[in-house]
Structure formats: structure tokens, C-alpha cells
C-alpha atoms as a printed R data frame, in Angstrom:
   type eleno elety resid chain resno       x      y      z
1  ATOM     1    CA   UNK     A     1   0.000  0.000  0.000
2  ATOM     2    CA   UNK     A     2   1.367  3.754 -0.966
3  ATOM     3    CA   UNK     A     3   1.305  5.915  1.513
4  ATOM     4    CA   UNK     A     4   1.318  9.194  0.522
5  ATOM     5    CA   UNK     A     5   4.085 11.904  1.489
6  ATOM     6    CA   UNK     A     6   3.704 13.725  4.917
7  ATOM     7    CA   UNK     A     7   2.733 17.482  4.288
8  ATOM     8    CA   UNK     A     8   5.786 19.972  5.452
9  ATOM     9    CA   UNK     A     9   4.705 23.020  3.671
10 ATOM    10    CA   UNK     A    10   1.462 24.683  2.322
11 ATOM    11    CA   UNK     A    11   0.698 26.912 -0.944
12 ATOM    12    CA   UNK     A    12  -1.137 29.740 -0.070
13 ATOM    13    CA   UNK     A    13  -4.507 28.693 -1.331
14 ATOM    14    CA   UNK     A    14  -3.172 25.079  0.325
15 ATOM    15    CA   UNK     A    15  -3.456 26.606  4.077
16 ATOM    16    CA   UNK     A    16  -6.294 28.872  3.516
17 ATOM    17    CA   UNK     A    17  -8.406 25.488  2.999
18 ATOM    18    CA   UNK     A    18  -6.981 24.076  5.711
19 ATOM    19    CA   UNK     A    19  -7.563 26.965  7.588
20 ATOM    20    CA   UNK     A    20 -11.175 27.703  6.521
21 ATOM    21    CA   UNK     A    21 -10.089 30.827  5.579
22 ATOM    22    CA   UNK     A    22  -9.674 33.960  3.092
23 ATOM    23    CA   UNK     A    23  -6.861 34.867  1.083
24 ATOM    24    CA   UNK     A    24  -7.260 38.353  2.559
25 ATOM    25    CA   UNK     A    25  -7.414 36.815  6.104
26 ATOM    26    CA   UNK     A    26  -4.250 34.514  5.744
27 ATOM    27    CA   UNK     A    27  -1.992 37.349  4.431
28 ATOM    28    CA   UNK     A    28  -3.293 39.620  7.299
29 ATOM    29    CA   UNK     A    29  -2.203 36.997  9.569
30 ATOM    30    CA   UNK     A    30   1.096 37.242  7.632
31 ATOM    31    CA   UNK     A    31   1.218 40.959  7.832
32 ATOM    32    CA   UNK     A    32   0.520 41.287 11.515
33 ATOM    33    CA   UNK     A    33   3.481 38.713 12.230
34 ATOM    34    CA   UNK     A    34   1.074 36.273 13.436
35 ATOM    35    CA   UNK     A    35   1.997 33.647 10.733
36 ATOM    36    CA   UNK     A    36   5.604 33.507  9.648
37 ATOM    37    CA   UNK     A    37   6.092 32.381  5.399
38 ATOM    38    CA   UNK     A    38   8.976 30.837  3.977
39 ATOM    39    CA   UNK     A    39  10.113 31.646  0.131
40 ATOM    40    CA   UNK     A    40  11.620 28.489 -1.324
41 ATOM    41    CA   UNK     A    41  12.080 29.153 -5.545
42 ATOM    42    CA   UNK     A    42   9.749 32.118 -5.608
43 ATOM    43    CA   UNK     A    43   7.039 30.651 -3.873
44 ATOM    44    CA   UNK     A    44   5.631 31.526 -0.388
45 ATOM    45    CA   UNK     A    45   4.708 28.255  1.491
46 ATOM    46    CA   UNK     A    46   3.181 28.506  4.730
47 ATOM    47    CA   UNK     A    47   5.150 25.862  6.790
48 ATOM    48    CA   UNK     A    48   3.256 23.059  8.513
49 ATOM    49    CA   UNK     A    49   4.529 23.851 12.037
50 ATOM    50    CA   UNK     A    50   3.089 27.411 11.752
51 ATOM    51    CA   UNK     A    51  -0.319 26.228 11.182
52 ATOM    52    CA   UNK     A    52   0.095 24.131 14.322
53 ATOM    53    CA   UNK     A    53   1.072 27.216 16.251
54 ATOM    54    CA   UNK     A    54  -1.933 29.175 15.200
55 ATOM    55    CA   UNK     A    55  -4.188 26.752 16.168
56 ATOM    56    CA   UNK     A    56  -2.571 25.967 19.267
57 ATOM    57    CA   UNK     A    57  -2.432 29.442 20.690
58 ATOM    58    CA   UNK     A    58  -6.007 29.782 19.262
59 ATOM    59    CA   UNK     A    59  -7.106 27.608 21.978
């Protein structure tokens, strides 16, 4: 059986589904600090362990 890859980074349109939210929303989150982006070849990728981090000091 394949299992498939473990998830280490999100697209941008990737973590605002798993999110449930906005692109607005998830690049205020960005803007205010609250959700730090990585660049890797041009693209910003919202790494797994900062989702994680928003939802754990959501709680």
C-alpha cells in the first residue's frame, strides 16, 4: 500500500483550505506577524509547524 508523502509546507490557497479561511485573512495573519512564510524558488509556502502554532495558541 502507498502511503502518501507527509505534508511539510502549504501553498497559499493550500493553508487557507486548511484553515477555513480567506486569502485576505491569511496574508493579514502574515502581515501582523502572526503567521511567519517561507520563500523556497519564488514561492511563499506557509510551513506546517506554523499552522500548528496558530491553532494551538487559538485555543
Amino acid at each position: 500500500m502507498h502511503t502518501p508523502p507527509e505534508i511539510l509546507v502549504y501553498r497559499i490557497n493550500d493553508a487557507c483550505r486548511t484553515l477555513s479561511l480567506g486569502r485576505s485573512s491569511l496574508y493579514k495573519l502574515i502581515n501582523e506577524g502572526k503567521l511567519k512564510p517561507i520563500t523556497i524558488a519564488g514561492r511563499t509556502l506557509i510551513p506546517r509547524g506554523e499552522i500548528e502554532r496558530l491553532i494551538a495558541e487559538a485555543n
